[in-house]
mmCIF file as gemmi writes it, N, C-alpha and C atoms, coordinates in Angstrom:
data_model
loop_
_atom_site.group_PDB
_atom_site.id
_atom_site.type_symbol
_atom_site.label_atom_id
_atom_site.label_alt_id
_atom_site.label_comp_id
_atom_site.label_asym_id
_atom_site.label_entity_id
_atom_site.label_seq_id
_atom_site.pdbx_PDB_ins_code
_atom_site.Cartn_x
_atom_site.Cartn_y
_atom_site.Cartn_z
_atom_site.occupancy
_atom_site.B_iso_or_equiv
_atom_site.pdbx_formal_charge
_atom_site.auth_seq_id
_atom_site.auth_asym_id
_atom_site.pdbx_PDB_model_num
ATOM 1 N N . UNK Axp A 1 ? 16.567 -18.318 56.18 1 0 ? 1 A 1
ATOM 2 C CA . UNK Axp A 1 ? 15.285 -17.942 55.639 1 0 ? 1 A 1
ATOM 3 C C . UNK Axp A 1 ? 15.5 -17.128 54.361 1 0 ? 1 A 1
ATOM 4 N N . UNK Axp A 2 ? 14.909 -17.736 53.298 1 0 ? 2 A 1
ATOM 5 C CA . UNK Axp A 2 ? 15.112 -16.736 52.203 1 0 ? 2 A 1
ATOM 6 C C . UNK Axp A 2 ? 14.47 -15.645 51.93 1 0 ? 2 A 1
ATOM 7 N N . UNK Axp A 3 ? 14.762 -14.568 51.281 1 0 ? 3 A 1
ATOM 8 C CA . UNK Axp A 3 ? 13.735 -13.728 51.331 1 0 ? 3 A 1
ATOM 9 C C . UNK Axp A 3 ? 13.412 -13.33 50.127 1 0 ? 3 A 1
ATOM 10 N N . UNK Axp A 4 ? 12.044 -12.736 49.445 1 0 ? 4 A 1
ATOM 11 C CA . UNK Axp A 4 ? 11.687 -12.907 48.219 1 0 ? 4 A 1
ATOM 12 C C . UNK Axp A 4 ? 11.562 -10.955 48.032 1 0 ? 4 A 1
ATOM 13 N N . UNK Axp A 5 ? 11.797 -10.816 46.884 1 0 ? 5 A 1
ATOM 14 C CA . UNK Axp A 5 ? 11.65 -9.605 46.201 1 0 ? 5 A 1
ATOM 15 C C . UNK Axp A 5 ? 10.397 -9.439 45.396 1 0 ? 5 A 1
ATOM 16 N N . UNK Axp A 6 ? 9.56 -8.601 46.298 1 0 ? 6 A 1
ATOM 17 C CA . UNK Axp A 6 ? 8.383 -8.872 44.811 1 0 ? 6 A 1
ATOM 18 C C . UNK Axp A 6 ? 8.438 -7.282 44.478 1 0 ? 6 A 1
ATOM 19 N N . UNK Axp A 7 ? 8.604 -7.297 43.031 1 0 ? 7 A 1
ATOM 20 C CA . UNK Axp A 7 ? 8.358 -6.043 42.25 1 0 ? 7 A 1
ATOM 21 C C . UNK Axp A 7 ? 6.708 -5.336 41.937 1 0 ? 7 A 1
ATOM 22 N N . UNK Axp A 8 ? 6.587 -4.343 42.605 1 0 ? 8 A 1
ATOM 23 C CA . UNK Axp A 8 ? 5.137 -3.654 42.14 1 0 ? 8 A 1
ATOM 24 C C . UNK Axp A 8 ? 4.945 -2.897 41.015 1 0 ? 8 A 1
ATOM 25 N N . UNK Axp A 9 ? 4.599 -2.921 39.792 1 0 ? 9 A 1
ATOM 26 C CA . UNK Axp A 9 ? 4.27 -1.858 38.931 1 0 ? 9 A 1
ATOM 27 C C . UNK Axp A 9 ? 3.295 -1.283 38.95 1 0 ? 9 A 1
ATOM 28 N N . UNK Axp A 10 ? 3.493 -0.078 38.908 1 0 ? 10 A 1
ATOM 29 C CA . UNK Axp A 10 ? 2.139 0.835 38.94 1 0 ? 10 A 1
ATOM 30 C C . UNK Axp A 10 ? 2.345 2.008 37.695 1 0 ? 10 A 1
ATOM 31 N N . UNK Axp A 11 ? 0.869 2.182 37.519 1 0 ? 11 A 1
ATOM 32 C CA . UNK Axp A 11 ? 0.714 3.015 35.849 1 0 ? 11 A 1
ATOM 33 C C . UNK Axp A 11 ? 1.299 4.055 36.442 1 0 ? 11 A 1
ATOM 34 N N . UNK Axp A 12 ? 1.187 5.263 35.879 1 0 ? 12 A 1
ATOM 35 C CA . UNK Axp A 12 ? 1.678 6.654 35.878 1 0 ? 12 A 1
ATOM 36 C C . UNK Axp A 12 ? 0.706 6.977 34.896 1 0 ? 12 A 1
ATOM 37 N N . UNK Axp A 13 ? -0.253 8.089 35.496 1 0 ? 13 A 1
ATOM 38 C CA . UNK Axp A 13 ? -0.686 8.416 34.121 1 0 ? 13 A 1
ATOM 39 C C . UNK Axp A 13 ? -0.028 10.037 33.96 1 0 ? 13 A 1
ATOM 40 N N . UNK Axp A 14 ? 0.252 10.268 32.86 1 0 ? 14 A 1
ATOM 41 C CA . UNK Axp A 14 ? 0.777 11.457 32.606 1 0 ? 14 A 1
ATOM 42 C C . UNK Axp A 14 ? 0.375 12.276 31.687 1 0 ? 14 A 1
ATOM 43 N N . UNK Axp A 15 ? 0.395 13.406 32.127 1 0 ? 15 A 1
ATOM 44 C CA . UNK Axp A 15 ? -0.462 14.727 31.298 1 0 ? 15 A 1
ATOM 45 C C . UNK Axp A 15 ? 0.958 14.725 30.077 1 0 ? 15 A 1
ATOM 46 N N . UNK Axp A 16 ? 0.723 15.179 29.286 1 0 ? 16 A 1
ATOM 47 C CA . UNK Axp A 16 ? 1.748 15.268 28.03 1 0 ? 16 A 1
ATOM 48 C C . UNK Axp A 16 ? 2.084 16.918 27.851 1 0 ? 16 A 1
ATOM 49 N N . UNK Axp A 17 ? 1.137 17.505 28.109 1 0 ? 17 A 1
ATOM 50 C CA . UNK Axp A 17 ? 1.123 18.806 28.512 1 0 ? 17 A 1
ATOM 51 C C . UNK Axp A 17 ? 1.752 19.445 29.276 1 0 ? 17 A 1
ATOM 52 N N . UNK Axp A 18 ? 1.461 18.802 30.604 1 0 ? 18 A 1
ATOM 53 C CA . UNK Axp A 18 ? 2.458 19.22 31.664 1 0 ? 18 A 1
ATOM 54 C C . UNK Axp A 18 ? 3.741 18.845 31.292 1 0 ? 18 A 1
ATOM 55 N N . UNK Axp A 19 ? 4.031 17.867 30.867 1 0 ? 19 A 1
ATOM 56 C CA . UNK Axp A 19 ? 5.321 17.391 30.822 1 0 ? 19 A 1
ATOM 57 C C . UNK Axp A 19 ? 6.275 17.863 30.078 1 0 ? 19 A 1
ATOM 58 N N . UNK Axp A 20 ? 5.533 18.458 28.74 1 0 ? 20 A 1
ATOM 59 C CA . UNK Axp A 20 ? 6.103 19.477 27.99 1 0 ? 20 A 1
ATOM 60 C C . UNK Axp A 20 ? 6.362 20.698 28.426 1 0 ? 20 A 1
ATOM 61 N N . UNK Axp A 21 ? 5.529 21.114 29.653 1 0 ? 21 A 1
ATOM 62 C CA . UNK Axp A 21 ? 5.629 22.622 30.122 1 0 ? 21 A 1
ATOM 63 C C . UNK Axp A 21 ? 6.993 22.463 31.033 1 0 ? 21 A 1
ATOM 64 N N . UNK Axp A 22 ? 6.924 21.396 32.024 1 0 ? 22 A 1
ATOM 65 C CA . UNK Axp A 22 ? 7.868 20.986 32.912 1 0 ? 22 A 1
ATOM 66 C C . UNK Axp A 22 ? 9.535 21.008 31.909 1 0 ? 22 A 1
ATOM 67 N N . UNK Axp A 23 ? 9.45 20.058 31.183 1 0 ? 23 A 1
ATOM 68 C CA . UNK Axp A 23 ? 10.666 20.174 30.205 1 0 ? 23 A 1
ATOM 69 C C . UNK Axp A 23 ? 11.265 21.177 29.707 1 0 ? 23 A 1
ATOM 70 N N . UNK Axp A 24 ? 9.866 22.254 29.442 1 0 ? 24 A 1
ATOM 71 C CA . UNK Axp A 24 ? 10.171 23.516 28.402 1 0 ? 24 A 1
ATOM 72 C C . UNK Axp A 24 ? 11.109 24.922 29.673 1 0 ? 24 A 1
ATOM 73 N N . UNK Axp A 25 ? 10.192 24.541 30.788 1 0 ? 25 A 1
ATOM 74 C CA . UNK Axp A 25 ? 10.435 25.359 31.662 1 0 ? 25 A 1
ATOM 75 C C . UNK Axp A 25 ? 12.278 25.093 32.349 1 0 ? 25 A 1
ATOM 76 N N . UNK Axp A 26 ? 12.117 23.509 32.593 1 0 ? 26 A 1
ATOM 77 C CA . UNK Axp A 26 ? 14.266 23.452 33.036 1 0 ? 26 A 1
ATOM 78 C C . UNK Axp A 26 ? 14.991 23.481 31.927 1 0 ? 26 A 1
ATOM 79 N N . UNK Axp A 27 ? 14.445 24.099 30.561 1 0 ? 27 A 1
ATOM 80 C CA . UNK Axp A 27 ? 15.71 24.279 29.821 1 0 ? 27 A 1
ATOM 81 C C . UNK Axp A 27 ? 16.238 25.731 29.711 1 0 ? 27 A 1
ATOM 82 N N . UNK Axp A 28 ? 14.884 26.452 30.38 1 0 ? 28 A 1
ATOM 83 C CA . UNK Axp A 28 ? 14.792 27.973 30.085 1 0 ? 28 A 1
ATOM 84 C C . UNK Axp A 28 ? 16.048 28.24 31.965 1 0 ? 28 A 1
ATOM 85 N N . UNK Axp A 29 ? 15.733 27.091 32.147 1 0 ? 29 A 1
ATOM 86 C CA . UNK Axp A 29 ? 16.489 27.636 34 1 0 ? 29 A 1
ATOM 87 C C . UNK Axp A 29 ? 17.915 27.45 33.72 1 0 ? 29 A 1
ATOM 88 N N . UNK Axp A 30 ? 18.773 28.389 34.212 1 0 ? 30 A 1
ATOM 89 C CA . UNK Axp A 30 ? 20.77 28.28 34.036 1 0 ? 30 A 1
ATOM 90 C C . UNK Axp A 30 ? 20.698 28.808 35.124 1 0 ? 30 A 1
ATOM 91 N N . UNK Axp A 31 ? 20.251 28.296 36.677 1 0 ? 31 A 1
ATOM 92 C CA . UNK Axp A 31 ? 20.977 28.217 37.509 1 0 ? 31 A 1
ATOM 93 C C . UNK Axp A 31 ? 22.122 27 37.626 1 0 ? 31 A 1
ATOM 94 N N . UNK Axp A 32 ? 23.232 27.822 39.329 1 0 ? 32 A 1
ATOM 95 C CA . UNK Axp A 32 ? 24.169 27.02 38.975 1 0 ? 32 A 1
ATOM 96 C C . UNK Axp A 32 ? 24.416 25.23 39.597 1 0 ? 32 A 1
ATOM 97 N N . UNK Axp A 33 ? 23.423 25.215 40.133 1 0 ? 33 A 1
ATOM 98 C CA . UNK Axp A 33 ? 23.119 23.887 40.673 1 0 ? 33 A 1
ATOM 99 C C . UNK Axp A 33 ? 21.822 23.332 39.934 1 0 ? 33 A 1
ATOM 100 N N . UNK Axp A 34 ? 20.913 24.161 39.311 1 0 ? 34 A 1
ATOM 101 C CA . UNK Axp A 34 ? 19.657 23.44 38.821 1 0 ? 34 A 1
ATOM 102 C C . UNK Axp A 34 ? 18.432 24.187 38.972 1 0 ? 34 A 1
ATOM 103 N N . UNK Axp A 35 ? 17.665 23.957 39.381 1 0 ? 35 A 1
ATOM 104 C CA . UNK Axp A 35 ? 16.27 24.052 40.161 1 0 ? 35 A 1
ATOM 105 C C . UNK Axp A 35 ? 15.673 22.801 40.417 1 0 ? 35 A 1
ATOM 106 N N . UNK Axp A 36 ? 14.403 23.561 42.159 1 0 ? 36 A 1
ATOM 107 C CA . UNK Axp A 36 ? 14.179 22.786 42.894 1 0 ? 36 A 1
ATOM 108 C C . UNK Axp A 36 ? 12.86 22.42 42.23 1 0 ? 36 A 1
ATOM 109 N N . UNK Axp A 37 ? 12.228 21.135 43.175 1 0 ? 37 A 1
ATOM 110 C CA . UNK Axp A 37 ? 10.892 20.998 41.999 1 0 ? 37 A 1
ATOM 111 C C . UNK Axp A 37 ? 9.559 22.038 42.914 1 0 ? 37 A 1
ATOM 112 N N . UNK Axp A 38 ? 9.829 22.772 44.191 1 0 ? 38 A 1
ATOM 113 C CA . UNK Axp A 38 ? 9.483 23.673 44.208 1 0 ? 38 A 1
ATOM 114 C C . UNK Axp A 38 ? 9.206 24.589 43.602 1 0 ? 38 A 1
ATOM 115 N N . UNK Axp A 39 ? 10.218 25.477 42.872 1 0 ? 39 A 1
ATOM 116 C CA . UNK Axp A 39 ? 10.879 26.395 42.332 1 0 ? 39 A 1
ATOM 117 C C . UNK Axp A 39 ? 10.041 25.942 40.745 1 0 ? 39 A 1
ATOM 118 N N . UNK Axp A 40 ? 9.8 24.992 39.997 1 0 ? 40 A 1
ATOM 119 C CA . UNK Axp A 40 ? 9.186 24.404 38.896 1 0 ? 40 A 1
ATOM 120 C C . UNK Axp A 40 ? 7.605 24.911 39.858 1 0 ? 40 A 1
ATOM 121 N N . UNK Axp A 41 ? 7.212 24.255 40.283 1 0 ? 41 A 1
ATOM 122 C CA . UNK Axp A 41 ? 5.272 24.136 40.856 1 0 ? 41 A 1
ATOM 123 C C . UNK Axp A 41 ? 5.191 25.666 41.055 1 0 ? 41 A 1
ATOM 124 N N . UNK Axp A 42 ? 5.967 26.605 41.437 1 0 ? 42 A 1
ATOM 125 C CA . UNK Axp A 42 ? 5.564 27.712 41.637 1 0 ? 42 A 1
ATOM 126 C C . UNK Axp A 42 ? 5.681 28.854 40.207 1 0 ? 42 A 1
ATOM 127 N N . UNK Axp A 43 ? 6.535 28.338 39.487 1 0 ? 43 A 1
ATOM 128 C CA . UNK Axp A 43 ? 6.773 29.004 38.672 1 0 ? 43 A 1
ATOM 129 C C . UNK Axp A 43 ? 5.322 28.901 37.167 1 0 ? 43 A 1
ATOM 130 N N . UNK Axp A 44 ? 4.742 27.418 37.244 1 0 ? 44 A 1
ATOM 131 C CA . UNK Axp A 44 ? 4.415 26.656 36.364 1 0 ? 44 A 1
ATOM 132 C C . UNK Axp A 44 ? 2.961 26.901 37.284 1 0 ? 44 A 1
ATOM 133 N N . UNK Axp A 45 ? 2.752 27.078 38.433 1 0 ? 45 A 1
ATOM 134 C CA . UNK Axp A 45 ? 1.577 27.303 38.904 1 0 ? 45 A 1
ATOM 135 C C . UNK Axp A 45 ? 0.668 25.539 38.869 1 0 ? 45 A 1
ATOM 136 N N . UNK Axp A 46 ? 1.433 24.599 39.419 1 0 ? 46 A 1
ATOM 137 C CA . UNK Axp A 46 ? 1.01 23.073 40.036 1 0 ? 46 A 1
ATOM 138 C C . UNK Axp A 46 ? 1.341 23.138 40.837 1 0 ? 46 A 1
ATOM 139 N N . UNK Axp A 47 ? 1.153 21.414 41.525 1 0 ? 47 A 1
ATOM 140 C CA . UNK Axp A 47 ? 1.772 21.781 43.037 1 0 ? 47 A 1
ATOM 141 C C . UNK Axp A 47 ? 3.048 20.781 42.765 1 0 ? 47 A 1
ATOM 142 N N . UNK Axp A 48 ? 3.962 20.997 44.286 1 0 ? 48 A 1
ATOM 143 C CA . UNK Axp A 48 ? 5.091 20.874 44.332 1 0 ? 48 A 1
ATOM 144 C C . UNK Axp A 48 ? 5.071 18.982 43.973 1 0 ? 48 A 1
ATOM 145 N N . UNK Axp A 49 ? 4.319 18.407 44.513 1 0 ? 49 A 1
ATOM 146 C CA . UNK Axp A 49 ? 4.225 16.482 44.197 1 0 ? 49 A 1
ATOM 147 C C . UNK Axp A 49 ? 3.805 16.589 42.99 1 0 ? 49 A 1
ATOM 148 N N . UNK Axp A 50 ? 3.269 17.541 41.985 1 0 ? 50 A 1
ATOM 149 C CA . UNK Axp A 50 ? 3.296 17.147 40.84 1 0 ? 50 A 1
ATOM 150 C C . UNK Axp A 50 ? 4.468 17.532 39.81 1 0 ? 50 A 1
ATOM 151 N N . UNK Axp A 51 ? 4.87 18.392 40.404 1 0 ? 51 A 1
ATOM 152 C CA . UNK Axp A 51 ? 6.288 18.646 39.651 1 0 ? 51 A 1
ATOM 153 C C . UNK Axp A 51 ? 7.432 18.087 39.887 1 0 ? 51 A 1
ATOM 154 N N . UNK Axp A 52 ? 7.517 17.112 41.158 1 0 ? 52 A 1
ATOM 155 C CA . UNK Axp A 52 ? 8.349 16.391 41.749 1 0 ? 52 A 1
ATOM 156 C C . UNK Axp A 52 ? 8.141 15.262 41.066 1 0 ? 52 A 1
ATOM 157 N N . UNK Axp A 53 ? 6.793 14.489 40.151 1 0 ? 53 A 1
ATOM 158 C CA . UNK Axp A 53 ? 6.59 13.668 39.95 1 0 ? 53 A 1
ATOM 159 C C . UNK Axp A 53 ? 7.186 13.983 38.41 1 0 ? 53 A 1
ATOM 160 N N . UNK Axp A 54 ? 7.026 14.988 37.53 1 0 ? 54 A 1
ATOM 161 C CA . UNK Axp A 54 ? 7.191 14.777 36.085 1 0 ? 54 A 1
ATOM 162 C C . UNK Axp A 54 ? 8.574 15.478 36.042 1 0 ? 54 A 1
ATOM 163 N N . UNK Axp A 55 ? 9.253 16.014 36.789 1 0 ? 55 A 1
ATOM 164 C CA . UNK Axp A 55 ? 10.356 15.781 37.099 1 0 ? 55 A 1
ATOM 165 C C . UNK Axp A 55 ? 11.101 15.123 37.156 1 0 ? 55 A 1
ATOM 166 N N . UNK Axp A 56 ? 10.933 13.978 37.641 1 0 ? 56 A 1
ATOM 167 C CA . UNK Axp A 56 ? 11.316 11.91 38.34 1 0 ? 56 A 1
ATOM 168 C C . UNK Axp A 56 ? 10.878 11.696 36.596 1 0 ? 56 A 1
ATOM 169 N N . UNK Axp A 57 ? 10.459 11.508 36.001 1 0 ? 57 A 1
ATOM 170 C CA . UNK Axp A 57 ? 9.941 10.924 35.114 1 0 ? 57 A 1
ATOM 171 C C . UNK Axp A 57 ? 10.503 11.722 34.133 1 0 ? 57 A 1
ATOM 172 N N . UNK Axp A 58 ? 10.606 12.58 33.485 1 0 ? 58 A 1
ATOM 173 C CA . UNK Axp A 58 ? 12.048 13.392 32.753 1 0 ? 58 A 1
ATOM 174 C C . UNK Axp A 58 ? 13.567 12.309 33.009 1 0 ? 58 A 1
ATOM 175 N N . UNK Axp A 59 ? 14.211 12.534 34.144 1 0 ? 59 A 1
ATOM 176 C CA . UNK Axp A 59 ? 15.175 11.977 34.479 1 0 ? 59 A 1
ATOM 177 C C . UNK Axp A 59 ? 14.939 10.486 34.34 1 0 ? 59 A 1
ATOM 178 N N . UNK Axp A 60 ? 14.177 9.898 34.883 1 0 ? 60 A 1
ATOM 179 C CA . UNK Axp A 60 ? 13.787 8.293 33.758 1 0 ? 60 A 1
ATOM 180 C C . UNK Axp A 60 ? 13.95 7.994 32.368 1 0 ? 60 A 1
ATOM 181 N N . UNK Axp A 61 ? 13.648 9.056 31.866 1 0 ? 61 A 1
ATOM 182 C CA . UNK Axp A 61 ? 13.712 9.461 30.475 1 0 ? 61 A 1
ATOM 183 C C . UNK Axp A 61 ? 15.105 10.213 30.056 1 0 ? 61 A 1
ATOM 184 N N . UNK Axp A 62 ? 16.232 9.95 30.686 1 0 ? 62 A 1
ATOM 185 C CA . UNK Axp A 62 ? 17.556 10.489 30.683 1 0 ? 62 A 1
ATOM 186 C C . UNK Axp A 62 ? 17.181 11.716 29.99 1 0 ? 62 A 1
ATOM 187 N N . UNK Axp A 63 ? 16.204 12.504 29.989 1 0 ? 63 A 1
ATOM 188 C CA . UNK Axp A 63 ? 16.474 14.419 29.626 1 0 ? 63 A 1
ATOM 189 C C . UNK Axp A 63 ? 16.564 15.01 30.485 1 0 ? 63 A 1
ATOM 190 N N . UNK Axp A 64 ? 16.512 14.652 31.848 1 0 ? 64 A 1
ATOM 191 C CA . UNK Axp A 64 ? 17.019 15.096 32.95 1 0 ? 64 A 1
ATOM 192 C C . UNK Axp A 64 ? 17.902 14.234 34.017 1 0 ? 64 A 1
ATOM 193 N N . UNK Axp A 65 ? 18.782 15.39 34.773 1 0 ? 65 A 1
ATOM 194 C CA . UNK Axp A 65 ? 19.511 15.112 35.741 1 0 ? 65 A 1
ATOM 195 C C . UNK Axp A 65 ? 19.15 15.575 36.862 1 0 ? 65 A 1
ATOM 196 N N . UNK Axp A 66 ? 19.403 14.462 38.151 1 0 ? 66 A 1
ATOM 197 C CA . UNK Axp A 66 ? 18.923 14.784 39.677 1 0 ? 66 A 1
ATOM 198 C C . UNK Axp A 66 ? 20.24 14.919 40.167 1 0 ? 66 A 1
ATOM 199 N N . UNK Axp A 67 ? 20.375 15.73 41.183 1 0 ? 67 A 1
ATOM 200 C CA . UNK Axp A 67 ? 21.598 16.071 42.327 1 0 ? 67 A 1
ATOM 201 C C . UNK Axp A 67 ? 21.09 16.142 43.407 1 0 ? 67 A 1
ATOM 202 N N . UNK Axp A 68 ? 21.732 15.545 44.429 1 0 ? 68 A 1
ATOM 203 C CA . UNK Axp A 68 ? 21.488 15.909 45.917 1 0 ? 68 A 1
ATOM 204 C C . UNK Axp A 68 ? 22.785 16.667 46.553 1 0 ? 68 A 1
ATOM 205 N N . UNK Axp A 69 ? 22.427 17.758 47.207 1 0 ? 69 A 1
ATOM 206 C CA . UNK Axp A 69 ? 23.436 18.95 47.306 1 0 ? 69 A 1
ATOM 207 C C . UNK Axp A 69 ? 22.204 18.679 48.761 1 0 ? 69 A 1
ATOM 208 N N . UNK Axp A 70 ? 23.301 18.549 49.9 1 0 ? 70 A 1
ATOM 209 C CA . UNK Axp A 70 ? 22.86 18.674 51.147 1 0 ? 70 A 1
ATOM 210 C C . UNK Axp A 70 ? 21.605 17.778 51.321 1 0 ? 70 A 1
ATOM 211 N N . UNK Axp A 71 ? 20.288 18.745 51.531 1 0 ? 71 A 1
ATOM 212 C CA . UNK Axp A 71 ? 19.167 17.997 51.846 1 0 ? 71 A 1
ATOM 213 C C . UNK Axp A 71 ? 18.681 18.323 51.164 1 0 ? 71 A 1
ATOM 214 N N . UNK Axp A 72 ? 18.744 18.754 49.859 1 0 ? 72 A 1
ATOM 215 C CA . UNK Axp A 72 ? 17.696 19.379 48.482 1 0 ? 72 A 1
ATOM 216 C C . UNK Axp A 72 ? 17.968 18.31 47.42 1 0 ? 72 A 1
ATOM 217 N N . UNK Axp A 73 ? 17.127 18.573 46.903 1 0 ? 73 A 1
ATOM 218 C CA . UNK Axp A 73 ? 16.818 18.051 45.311 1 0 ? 73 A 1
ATOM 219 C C . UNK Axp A 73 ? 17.074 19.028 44.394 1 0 ? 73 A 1
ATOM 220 N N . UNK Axp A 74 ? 17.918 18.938 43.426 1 0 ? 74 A 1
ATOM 221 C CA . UNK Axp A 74 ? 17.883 20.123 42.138 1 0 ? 74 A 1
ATOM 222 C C . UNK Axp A 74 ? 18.134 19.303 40.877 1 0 ? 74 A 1
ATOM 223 N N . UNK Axp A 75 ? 17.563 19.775 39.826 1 0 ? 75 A 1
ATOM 224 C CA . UNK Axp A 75 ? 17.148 19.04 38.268 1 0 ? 75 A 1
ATOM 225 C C . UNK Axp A 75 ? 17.749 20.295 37.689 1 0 ? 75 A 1
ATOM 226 N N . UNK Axp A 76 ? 17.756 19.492 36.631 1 0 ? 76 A 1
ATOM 227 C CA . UNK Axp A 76 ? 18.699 20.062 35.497 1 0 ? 76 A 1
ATOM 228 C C . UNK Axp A 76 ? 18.457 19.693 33.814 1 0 ? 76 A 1
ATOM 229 N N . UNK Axp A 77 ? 19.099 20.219 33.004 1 0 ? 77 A 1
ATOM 230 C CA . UNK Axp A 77 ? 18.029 19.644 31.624 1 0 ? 77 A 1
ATOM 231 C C . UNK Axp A 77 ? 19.921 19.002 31.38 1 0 ? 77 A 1
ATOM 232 N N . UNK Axp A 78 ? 19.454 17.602 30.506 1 0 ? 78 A 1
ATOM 233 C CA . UNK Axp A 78 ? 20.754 16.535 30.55 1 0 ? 78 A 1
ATOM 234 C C . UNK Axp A 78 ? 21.561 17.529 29.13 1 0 ? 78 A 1
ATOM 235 N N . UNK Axp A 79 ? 22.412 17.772 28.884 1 0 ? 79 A 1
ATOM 236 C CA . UNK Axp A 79 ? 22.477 17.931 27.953 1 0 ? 79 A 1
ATOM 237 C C . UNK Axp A 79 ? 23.787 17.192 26.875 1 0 ? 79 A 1
């Protein structure tokens, strides 16, 4: 039985604003693993799925890097 791959695209709409704040904010962070996208929503005052989201979308955009260290997520600015 063969099996078929179907690809879904879906928009993203994205604040440009946020995304600049998000960006502006992990270059200002020199921890030594990163920061969490927690640690971004609280700092930046969004919530944590929206900073998880323009986060993901940075790193799409190779200006950021993702690590998985245990069971966390930590970002980083690419440099």
């Amino acid at each position: 039985m063969k099996r078929m791959v179907i690809e879904i695209k879906r928009r993203l709409y994205v604040n440009k604003k946020i995304l600049r704040r998000v960006g502006s904010y992990l270059k200002k962070c020199k921890g030594e693993y990163g920061v969490s996208a927690l640690e971004v929503a609280k700092a930046l005052k969004i919530s944590p799925v929206t900073a998880r989201k323009y986060l993901d979308i940075l790193v799409a955009m190779n200006k950021a890097d993702k690590r998985f260290i245990g069971g966390s997520i930590f970002y980083s600015i690419r440099k």
